[in-house]
N, C-alpha and C positions, 0 to 999 in steps of 0.2 A: 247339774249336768247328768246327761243317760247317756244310752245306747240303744241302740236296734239290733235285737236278734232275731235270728231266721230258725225256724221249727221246718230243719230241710224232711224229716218225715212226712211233712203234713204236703209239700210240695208236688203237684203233678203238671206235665205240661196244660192242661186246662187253669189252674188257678196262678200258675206262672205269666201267663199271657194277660190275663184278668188285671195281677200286680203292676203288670209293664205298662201297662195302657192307662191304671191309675195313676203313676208316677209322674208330674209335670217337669220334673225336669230330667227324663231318661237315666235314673241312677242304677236301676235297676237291672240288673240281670242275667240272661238263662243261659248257662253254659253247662253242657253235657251235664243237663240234670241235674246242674244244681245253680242254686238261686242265689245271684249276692247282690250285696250292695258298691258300688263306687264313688269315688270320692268326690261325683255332681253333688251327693245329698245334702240337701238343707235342714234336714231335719222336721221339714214342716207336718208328717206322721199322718198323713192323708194315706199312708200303704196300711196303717195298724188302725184308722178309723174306719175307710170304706171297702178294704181289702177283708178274704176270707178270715175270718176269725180266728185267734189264735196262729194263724202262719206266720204273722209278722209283730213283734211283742216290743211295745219301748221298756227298756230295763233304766231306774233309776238309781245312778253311784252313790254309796255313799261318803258324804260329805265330811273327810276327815277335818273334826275341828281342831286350829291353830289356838296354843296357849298364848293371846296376846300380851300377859302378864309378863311372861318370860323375855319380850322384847321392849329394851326403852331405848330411847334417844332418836335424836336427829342427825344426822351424818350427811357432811358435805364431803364430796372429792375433790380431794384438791386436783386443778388442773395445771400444769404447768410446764413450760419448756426449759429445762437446766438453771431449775430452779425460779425461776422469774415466772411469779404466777400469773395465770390470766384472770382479766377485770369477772368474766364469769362468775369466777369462785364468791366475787365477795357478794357479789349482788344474790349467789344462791345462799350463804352463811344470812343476810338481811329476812331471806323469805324463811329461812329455818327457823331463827333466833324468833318471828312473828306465829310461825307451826308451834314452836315446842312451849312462846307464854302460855297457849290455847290449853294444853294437858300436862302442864309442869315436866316438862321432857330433859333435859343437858343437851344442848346443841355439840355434836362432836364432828371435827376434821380430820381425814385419812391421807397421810403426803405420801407417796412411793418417791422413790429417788435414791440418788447417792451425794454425798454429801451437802445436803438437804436441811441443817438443824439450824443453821442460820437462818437461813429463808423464812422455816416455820416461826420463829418469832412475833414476827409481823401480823401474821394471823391474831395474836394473841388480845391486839389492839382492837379486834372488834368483834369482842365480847364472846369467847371461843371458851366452851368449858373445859376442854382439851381435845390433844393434838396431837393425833397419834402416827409417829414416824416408823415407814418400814427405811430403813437407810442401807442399801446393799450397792456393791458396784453391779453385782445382776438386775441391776434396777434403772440404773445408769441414762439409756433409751427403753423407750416405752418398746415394749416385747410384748404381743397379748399373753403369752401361757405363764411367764415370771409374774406379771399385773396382775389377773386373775388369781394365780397360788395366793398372793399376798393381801389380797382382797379377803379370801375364803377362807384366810385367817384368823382376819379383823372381826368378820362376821361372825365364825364362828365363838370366838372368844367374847367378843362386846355384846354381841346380838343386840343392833339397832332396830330400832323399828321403822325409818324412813331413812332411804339414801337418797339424796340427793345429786345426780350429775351434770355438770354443763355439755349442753351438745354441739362441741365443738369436733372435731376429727378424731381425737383420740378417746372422747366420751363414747360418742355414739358407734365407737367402736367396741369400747369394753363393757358398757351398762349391761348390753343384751348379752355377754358370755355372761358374767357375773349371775346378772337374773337366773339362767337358763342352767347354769351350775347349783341354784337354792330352788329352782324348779318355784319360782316368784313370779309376779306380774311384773309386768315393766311399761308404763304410757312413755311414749316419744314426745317431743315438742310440747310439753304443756307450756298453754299459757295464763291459767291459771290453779291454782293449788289451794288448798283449805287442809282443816284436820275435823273430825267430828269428834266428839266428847271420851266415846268410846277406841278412840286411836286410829280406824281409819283412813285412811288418806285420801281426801276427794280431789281427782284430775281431771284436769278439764282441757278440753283440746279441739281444734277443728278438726270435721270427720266429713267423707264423703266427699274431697275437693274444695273444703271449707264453708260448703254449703250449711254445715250444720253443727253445731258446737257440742262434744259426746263427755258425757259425765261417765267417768271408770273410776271404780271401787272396785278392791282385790281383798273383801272382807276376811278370807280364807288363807290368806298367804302374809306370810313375815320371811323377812325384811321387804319393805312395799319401796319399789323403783319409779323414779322419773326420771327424764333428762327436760333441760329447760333452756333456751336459746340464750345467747348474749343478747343482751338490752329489751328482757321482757320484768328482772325484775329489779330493785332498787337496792344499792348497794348502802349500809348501814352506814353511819359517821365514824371517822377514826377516831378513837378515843390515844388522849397521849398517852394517858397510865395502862399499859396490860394487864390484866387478867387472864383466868383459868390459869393451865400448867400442859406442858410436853411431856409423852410418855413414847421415848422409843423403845421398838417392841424388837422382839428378835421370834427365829422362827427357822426351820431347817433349810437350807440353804439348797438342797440336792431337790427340793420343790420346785426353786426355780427352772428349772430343765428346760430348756428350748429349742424347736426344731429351725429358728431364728437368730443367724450373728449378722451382729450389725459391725459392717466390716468398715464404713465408713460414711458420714451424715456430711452431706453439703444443703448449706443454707440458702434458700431461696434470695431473691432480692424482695426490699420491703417495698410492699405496693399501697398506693391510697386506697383507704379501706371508709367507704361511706359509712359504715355506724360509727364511726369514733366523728361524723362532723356536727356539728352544732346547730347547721341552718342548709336544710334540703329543699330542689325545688325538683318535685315529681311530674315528670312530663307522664299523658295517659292517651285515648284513645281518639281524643277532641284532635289530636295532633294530625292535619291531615297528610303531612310529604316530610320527609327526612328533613327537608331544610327550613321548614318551618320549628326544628328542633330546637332553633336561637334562639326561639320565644325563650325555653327554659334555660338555654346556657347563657344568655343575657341578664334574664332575672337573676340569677342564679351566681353570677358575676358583679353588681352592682350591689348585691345584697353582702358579699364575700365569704358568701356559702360555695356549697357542692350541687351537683343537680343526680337525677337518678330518675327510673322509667318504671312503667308497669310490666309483665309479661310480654303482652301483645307487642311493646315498645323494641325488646327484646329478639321476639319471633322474627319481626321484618327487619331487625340486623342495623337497627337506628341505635342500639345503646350497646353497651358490654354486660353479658351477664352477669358484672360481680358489681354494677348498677343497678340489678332490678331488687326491688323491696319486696317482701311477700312471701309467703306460705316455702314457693321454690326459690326466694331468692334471701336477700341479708333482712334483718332486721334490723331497727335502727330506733334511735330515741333521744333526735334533739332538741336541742330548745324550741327551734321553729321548724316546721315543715307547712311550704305551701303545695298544693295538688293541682294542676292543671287539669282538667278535664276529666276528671277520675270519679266513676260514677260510686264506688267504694264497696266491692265486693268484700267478701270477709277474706277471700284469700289474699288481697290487698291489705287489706284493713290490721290484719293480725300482725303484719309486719312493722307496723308501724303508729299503733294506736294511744302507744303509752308514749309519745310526744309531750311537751311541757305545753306548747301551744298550736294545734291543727287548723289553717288557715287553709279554704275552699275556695275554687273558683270552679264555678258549672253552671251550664245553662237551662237544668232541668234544674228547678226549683222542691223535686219530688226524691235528688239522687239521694243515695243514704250515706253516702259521704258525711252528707249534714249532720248525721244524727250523733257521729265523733265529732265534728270539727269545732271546735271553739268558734270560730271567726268563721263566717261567707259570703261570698259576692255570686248573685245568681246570674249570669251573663256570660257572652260569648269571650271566649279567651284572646280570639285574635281581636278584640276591643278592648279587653279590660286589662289582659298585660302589656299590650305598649304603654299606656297610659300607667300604669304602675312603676313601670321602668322610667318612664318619663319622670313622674314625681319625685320617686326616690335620689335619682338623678340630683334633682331642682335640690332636693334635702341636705344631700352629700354634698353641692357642690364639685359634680364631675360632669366634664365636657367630654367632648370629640366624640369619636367611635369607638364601641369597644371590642375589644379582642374576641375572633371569632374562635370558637372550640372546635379541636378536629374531632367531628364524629366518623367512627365507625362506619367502614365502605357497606354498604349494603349488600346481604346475600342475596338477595331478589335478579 
């Protein structure tokens, strides 16, 4: 990393006008004789290669180096609501336990909570080399500034070298204070993860509207962050017999301080939640009137799956947003998912790529849908799914008509 300094000495209005006019993206500029920079710059240093000499200098930082020696382990957070952990956790403990064979690491888990030591047990069954409990009633409901104290704890006393978080509501809520309190990197939403020899941590993530898949390495910084979606990674087998060990930690209490009481928690009611189903059928752009939407609540019915939409499906007010699959929507990882019409962008794709079996329908023989999907039928939808409906039908042994789904009145 640098910087750009200004030699206001050397500065007159002639070589001022000169810099502005060099500047492609107007960062530049001249106020009552003196010259700065604002925070347009890109950094691209067209002011310090075609600009007057010496007026505009890139100064390069130096690079304080991190003792990576000094950090080991893998650390997963635990996620959970009064105790009852979520599926997240295990599937991120699975991609840990895969990080730390790589450089002989100890996989380690961090539970906040109060009365929490039961719970932690559980853990123990899949393969956890310990388990570290902060157990306080100031811990009780998730508080960021109690969360964080008890975090910067852990950190500071363990010093892991990979944390792991699910990015669920109260992840992607604490990752980034955490991080920004070790002054760390932090990748959001990977969907993929490695380690390199050297410790490392390679994330991988879609960037740009998922146009483009961006590799981030934090070669300079310890403890290295990620958050990681529900159902992007694979949750390890329970073992009957436990392993590692519980260590609750204690730690001064008057840290927890909060400018947060939680005066009373009412429970949502529980809703259908499409990653938790087994067999999705993805309605996409092939779909041309809301009420052609049956195609997929029919398949989708006979199959005695779920059904679910892309964005676009989404925008014109044909599906519920907590239906859409994808980069802004749920991700998900059934057994089966079939795709109506779905040409398979990546920001599609991401949500739903680690399927056990991806089954295609499209009439473009070129979409890249194909290039994930297991199975494909290259053809037009309003052909090819009646006649699937029909078959399966013929298979099951079901007659009559079936039940129509109420969608979603249209904004339009």
């Amino acid at each position: 990393m640098g910087k750009l300094r200004i030699n206001q000495n050397l500065v007159n209005d002639e070589i001022a006008k000169k810099l502005i006019k060099i500047c492609p993206f107007g960062s530049i500029e001249y106020i009552n004789g003196t010259l700065d920079i604002n925070a347009g710059c890109k950094m691209c240093k067209l002011c310090v290669k075609k600009g007057p000499k010496g007026v505009i200098e890139f100064i390069e930082e130096e690079i304080v180096k991190v003792d990576k020696n000094a950090y080991k382990g893998i650390t997963v957070y635990v996620d959970h609501v009064e105790g009852e952990i979520h599926p997240v956790t295990y599937e991120l403990i699975g991609k840990a336990k895969e990080l730390a064979a790589k450089v002989n690491y100890p996989v380690y888990c961090i539970f906040l909570g109060y009365q929490i030591l039961d719970k932690a047990e559980e853990l123990l069954h899949y393969g956890i080399d310990e388990v570290f409990i902060y157990d306080y009633k100031e811990l009780e409901h998730f508080r960021i500034e109690p969360y964080v104290s008890a975090f910067e704890d852990f950190i500071n006393k363990i010093k892991p070298s990979v944390i792991l978080v699910g990015a669920t509501t109260v992840g992607r809520s604490l990752a980034p204070r955490v991080a920004a309190r070790f002054r760390t990197g932090l990748t959001a939403d990977c969907t993929v993860l490695d380690i390199k020899e050297n410790t490392d941590l390679i994330q991988i993530r879609p960037a740009f509207g998922g146009n483009i898949m961006a590799k981030i390495i934090t070669p300079n910084s310890r403890p290295q962050l990620a958050t990681v979606r529900y159902k992007i990674m694979t949750a390890p087998q329970r073992n009957e017999k436990p392993g590692g060990k519980i260590t609750v930690r204690s730690m001064d209490v008057n840290k927890f301080k909060s400018n947060i009481d939680v005066i009373k928690v009412t429970k949502k009611e529980p809703e259908e939640n499409i990653s938790e189903a087994e067999i999705i059928v993805v309605a996409g752009r092939a779909i041309k009137t809301q009420k052609d939407m049956s195609l997929a609540y029919e398949l989708a019915h006979v199959l005695e799956g779920n059904f679910a939409g892309t964005r676009p499906m989404v925008e014109a007010g044909w599906i519920d947003p907590k239906r859409q699959i994808g980069l802004s929507g749920r991700t998900v990882k059934p057994k089966l998912i079939i795709t109506l019409g779905i040409s398979g962008a990546v920001q599609f794709t991401a949500g739903m790529k680690s399927a056990d079996h991806i089954f295609a329908i499209n009439k473009d023989p070129k979409a890249a849908i194909f290039n994930i999907a297991h199975y494909g039928i290259v053809g037009d939808i309003y052909e090819v799914v009646p006649k699937l409906i029909e078959n399966i039908k013929k298979i099951k042994g079901l007659t009559g008509e079936l039940p129509k789904y109420a969608a979603p009145t249209s904004r339009n």
